[in-house]
C-alpha positions in Angstrom: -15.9 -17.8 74.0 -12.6 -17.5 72.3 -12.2 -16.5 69.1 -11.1 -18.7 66.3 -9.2 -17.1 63.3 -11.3 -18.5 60.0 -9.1 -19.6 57.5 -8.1 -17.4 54.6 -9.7 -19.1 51.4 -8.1 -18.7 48.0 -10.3 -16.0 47.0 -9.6 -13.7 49.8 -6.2 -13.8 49.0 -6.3 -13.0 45.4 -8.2 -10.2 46.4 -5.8 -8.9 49.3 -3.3 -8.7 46.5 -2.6 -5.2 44.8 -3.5 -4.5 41.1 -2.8 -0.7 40.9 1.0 0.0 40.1 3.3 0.0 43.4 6.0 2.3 42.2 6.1 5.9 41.5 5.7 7.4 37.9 8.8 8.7 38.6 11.1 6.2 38.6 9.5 5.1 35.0 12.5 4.6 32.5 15.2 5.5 35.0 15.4 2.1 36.5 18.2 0.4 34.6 21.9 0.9 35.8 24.9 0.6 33.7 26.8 0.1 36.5 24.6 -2.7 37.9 25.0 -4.8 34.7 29.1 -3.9 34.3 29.9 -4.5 37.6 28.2 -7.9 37.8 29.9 -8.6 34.9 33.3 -7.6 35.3 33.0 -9.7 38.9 32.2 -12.4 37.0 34.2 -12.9 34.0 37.2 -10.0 34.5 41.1 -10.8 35.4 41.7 -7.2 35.1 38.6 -4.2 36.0 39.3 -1.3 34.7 36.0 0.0 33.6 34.8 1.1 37.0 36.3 4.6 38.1 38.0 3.9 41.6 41.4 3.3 42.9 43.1 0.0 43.3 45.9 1.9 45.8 45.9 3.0 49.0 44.9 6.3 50.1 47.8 8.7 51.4 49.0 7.8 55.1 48.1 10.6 56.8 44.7 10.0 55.9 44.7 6.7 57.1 46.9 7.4 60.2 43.8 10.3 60.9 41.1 8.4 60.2 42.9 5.6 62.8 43.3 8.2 65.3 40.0 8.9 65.3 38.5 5.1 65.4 41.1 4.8 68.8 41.3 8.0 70.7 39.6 9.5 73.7 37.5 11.7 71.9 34.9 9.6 71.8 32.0 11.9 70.6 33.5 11.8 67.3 31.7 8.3 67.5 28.4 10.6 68.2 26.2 13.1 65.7 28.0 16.0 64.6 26.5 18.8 63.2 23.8 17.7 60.7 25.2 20.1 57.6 29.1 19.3 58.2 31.1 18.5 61.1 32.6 22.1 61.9 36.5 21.1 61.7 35.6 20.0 58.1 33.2 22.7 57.0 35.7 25.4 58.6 38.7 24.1 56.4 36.6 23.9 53.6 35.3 27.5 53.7 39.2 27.8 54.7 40.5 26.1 50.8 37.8 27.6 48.9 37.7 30.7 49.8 41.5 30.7 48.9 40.7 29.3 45.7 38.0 31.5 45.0 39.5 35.0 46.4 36.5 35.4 48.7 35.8 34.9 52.4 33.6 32.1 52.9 30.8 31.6 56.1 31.9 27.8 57.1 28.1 27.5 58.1 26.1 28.5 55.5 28.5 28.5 52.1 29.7 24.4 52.6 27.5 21.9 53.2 28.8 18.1 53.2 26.8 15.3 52.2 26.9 11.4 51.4 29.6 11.9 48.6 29.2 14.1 45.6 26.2 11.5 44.6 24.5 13.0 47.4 25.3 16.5 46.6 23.9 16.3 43.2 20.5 14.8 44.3 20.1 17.6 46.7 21.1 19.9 44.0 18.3 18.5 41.3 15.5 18.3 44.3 15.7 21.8 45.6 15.9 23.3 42.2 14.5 21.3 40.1 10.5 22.2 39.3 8.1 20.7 36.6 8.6 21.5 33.7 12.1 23.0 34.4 14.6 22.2 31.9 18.0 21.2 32.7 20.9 21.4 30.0 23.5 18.4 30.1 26.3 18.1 28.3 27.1 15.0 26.3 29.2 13.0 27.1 27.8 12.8 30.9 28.0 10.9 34.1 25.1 9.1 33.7 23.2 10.0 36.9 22.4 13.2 35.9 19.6 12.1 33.5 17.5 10.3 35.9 18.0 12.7 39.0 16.7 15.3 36.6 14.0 12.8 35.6 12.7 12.0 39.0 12.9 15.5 40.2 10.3 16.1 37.8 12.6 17.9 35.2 13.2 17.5 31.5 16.6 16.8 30.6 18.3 19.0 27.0 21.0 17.7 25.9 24.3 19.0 23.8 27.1 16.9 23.0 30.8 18.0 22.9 32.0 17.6 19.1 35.1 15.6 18.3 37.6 17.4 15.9 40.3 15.2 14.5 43.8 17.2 14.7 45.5 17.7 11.3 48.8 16.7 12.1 47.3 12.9 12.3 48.3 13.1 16.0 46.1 11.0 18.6 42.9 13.0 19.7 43.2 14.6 22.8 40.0 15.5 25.1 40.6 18.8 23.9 40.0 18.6 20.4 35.9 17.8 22.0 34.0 21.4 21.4 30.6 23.2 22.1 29.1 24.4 19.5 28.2 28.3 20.6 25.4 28.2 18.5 24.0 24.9 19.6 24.5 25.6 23.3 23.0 29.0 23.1 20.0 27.2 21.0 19.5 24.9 23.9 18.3 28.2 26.6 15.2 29.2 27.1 12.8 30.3 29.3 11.9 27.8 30.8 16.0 26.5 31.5 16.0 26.5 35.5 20.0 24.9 35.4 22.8 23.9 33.5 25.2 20.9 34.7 28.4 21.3 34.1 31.2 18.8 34.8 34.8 19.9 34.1 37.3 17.8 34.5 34.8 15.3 32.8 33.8 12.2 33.1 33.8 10.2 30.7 36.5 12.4 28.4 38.9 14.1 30.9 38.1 17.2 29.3 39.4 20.6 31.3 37.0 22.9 29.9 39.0 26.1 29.1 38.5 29.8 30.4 37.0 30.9 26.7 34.3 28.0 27.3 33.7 28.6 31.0 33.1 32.1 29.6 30.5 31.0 26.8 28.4 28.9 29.6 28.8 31.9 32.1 27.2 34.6 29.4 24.2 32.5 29.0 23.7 31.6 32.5 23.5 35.3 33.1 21.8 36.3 30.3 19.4 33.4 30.6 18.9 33.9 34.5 19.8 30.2 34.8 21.8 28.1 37.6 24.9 26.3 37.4 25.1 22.9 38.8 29.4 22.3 38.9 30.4 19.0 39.4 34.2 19.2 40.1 35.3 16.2 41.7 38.3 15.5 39.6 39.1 19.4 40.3 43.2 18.2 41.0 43.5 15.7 38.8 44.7 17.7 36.3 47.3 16.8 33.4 50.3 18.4 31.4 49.8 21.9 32.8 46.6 22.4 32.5 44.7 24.7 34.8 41.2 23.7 36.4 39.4 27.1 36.7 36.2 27.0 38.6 33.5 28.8 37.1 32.1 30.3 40.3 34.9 32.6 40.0 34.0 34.1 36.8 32.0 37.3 36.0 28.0 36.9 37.5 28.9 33.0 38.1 29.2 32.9 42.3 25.8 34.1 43.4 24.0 31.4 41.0 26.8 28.3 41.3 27.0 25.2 43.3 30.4 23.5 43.4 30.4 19.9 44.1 33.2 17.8 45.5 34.6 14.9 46.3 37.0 13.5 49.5 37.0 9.7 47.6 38.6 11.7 44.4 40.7 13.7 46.0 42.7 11.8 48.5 41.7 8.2 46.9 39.2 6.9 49.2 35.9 7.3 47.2 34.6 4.4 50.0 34.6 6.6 52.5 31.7 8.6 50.8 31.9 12.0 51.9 31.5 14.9 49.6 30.2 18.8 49.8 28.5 21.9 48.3 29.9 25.3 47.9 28.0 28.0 47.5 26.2 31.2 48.3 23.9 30.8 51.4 20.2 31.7 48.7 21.1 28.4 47.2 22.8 26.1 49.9 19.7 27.2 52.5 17.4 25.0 49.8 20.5 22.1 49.8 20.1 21.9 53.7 16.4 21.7 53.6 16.8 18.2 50.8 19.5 17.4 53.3 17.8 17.3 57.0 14.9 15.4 55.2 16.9 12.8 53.9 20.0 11.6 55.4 19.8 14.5 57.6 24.0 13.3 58.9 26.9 12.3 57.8 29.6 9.8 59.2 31.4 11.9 62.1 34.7 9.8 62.0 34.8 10.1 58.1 34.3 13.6 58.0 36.9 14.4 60.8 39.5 12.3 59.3 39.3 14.0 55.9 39.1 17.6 58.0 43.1 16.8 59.1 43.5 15.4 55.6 42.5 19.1 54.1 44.6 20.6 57.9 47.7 18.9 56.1 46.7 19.7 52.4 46.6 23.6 52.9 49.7 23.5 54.8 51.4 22.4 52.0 49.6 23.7 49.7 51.3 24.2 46.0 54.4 22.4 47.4 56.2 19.7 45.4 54.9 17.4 48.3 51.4 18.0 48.3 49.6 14.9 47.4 47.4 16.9 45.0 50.2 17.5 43.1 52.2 14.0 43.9 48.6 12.2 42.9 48.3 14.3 39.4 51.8 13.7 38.3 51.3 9.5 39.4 48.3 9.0 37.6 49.8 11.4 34.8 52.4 8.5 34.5 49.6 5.5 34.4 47.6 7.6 32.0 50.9 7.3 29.7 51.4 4.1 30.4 47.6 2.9 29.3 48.1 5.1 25.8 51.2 3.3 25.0 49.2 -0.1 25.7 46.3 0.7 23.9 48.3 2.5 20.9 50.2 -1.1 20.7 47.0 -3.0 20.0 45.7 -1.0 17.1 43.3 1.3 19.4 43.3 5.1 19.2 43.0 6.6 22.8 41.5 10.1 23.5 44.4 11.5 25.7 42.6 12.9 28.8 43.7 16.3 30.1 42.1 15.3 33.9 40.0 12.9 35.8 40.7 9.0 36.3 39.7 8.4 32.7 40.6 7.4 29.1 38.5 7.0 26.4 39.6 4.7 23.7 38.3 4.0 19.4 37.4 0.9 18.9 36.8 1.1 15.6 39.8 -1.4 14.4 38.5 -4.1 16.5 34.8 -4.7 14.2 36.8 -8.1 13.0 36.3 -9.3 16.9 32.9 -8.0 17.1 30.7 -7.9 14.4 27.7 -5.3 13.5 24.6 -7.2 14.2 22.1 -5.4 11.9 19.0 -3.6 13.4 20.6 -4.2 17.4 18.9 -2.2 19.7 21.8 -2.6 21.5 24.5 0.0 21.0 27.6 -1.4 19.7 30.5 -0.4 22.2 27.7 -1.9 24.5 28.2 -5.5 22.6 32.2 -5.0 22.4 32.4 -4.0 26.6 30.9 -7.3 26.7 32.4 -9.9 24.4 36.0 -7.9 25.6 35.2 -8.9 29.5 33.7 -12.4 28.7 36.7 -13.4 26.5 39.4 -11.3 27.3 38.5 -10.7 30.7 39.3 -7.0 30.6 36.8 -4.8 31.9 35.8 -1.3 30.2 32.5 0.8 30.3 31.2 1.6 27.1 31.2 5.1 25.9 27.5 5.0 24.6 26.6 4.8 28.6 27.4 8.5 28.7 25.1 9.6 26.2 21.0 10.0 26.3 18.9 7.3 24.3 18.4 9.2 21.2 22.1 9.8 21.3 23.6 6.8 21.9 24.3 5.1 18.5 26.4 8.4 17.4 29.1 7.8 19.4 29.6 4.3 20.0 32.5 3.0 18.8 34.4 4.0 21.8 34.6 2.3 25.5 36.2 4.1 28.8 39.2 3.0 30.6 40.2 3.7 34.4 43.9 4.2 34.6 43.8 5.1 38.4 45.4 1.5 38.9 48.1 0.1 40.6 51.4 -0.8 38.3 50.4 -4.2 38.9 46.9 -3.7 37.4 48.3 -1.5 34.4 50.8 -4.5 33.7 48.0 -7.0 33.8 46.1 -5.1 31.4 48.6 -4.5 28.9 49.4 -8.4 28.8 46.5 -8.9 27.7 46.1 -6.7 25.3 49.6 -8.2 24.0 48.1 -11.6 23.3 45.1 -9.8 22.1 47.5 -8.4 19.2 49.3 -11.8 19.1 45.8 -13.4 18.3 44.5 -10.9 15.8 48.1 -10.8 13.9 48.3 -14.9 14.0 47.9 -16.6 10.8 
């Protein structure tokens, strides 16, 4: 006889359901996303987004003219897998660059790696070094993935801001005038410190760390035995003469640094999502091993498009037409454009020396946005959002940048992108016009 399926009665199926938690402890407290909440918003209610930290211009030409020579030639294995840890024309003019920058020859093969973007780059970092218990050292203010990849790599996150000094000549703050304390930093090592992140030029502040602070972090990560995790995607977007040194060239620092880039920061095409490791083979063989059991490849056509992009960077390398130095001097420009705008409206940028990124006081603005007593909420937080929602100008709240116990000491600032097209930048500063026009009415 045939069998006949019984039908499934209520209580069956209250019992086929799971009670016991479905997700892993270690995505406890690490699922919230700034970016998830701004980014909905600003699509929502924004006329101008410039909280978000990605171009609105093109990329250069011969990028684009590569990356279409690619997508329509004969070679049609670049459509194919390529080698799993870099495609070897990329990897090879990588180890080519830096080892130019670095003053040492570099193995293509086993000193670059190239992953999924720098976002990639730093998971891999956090998973292969990353134990129990280890403690990693972030400094505040941070891109705010580096807490929860430390999180859910089992990790404990230490944290030690950068201290605003107001300059005595009643000039406007620069990123500069944001310190270590020696004493606090060195207080933050200890045995059990596996790593220390380090992001120069950073995000949020555009701060260049200089040589004397490299220095400081270098002597403890020597003396402490610990890593250095250096994110340096904004490494060429670098402002009024300053000079981006890489701390893997310092004293002791190679054999225990990663470098991380970035091709969507440095030729303007962060979609394209294709960024690498430099380092000494003892650390990049663990980065390989994260790598082959996670996205194992990266795009082929991507990655051989921003190879002839690097081809035509070296060759003019240091040359007035170079796009790393054409880009730094444009956004240079927009950068002075957006303090002038923001100065007009009663706010007090933070000039950046690098990055994509201005940081701005909002302090004269409390009149828009009142204090609401006892708000969990941070207040730059509330102020990102009335500004969007009313003004339709997008910005990311400072606050974002900071740990939880951290957040309420420096939050009366939001972050600007100024790596906009003149017509963005113009947009921008017409509303902030009427903004003042409002506020100064009768």
């Amino acid at each position: 006889l045939p069998l006949v399926k019984a039908p499934s009665s209520p209580s069956l199926s209250l019992q086929a359901k799971m009670s016991r938690p479905v997700q892993a402890r270690r995505l406890e407290g690490v699922d919230k996303n700034i970016w998830v909440e701004f980014v909905k918003l600003a699509a929502t209610y924004s006329t101008v987004n410039l909280g978000q930290g990605f171009p609105d211009f093109p990329p250069p030409d011969f990028l684009t003219d590569a990356f279409a020579r690619v997508l329509s030639g004969e070679e049609h294995m670049l459509h194919q897998y390529t080698r799993a840890f870099g495609h070897p024309p990329l990897v090879k003019i990588l180890a080519q660059l830096f080892g130019k920058l670095l003053g040492r020859d570099l193995d293509p093969m086993t000193n670059v790696m190239v992953t999924v973007g720098a976002y990639q780059a730093l998971f891999c970092c956090f998973q292969a070094f990353v134990d129990e218990g280890d403690e990693v050292i972030i400094i505040e203010p941070f891109f705010d993935c580096y807490e929860p990849m430390v999180k859910m790599a089992g990790g404990t996150p230490v944290f030690v801001p950068l201290r605003p000094k107001a300059p005595k000549d009643g000039k406007l703050m620069s990123s500069a005038d944001w310190h270590l304390d020696p004493a606090e930093l060195a207080s933050k090592f200890s045995e059990r410190t596996k790593a220390i992140v380090l992001n120069s030029p950073n995000n949020p502040l555009g701060k260049v760390f200089s040589r004397g602070e490299l220095e400081l972090i270098a002597d403890l990560c020597v003396k402490h035995d610990a890593l250095c995790i250096s994110d340096e995607v904004y490494e060429w977007l670098v402002y009024d003469g300053k000079e981006h040194i890489r701390i893997a060239s310092l004293q002791g620092m190679w054999d225990r640094t990663v470098i991380i880039g970035s091709a969507g920061k440095t030729f303007s095409a962060t979609g394209w999502k294709v960024g690498w490791t430099v380092g000494p083979n003892r650390l990049l063989q663990h980065l390989r091993t994260m790598h082959q059991n996670s996205v194992y490849h990266c795009a082929t056509a991507m990655q051989e498009a921003v190879a002839q992009g690097f081809q035509r960077e070296l060759e003019h390398y240091g040359k007035p037409d170079s796009y790393f130095v054409q880009l730094s001097k444009e956004l240079q420009q927009k950068r002075d454009q957006l303090v002038q705008s923001l100065v007009a409206v009663g706010m007090k940028p933070i000039i950046p020396e690098g990055t994509y990124f201005l940081v701005a006081d909002i302090s004269e603005f409390k009149s828009d946005v009142p204090d609401v007593p006892n708000s969990d909420e941070p207040y730059d937080s509330r102020f990102a959002k009335w500004m969007v929602k009313n003004k339709g100008l997008a910005a990311i709240p400072l606050s974002a940048f900071y740990c939880g116990a951290h957040k309420n000491n420096y939050n009366r600032f939001i972050r600007f992108c100024f790596a906009k097209e003149e017509a963005t930048l113009k947009a921008a500063d017409d509303i902030l016009q009427k903004w003042k026009l409002e506020k100064t009415s009768p």
